[in-house]
N, C-alpha and C positions, 0 to 999 in steps of 0.2 A: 467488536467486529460483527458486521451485519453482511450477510451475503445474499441475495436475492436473485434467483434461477428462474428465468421464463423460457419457455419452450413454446413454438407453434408448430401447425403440422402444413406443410404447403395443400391448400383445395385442391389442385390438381394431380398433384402427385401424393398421396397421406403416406409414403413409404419417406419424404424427404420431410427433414424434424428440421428446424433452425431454433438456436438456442442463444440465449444472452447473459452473461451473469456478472451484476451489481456487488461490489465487496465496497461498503462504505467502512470506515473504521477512524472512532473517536480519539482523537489524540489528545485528549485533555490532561494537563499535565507537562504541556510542552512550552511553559513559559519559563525565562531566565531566571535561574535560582538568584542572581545578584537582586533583583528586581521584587521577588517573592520570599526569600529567603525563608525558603524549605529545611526545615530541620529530620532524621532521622528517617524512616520508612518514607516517608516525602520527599528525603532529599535521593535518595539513593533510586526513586519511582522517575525522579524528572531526569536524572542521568540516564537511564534507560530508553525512555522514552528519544530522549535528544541524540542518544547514541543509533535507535533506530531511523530517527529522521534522517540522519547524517548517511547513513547507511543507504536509505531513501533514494536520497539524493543524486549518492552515486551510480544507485542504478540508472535513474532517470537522464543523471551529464551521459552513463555509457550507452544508451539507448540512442540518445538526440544526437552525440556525435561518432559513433564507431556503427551504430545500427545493431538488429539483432542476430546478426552473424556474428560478432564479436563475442570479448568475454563479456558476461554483464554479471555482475557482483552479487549475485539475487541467495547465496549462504550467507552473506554478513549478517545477517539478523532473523529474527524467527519476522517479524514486518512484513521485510522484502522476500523471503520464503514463502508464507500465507500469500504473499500478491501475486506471486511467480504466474500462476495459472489465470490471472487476470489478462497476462499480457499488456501490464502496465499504461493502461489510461487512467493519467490520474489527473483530480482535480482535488483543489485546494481553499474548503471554504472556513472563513473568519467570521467567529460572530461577536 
């Protein structure tokens, strides 16, 4: 997990700070064990992984459809906990 904080200072006003902050985070390990057929510390790494994605996810269905007034799931995994303070933009690259 990589986190990246920029801060500016508005020229006209230097008492107003606006701020940005980047959490990219490597999911390697999130391919189907039928597929790769991970044995031991491997297999047990991609279950976690997949359990956090899952977890992911439902934050991301309760975002898009209840909004963030609702519950949003963001204890199910130590993932979606670490992302909480993002406020959830996420994007999804394959390489």
């Amino acid at each position: 997990m990589l986190t990246v904080t920029v801060e500016r200072r508005d020229k006209l006003d230097p008492t107003r700070i606006v701020s940005a902050k980047f959490t990219m985070v490597d999911l390697a390990g999130s391919e189907r064990a039928a597929r790769t057929r991970p044995e031991g510390i491997a297999l047990s790494e991609a279950k976690a992984i997949n359990l956090s994605l899952t977890a992911l996810g439902n934050v991301i269905a309760a975002l898009a459809t209840r909004g963030a007034a609702a519950h949003i799931p963001w204890r199910d995994s130590k993932l979606t906990r670490l992302l909480q303070v993002c406020h959830c933009v996420v994007l999804f690259m394959s390489v």
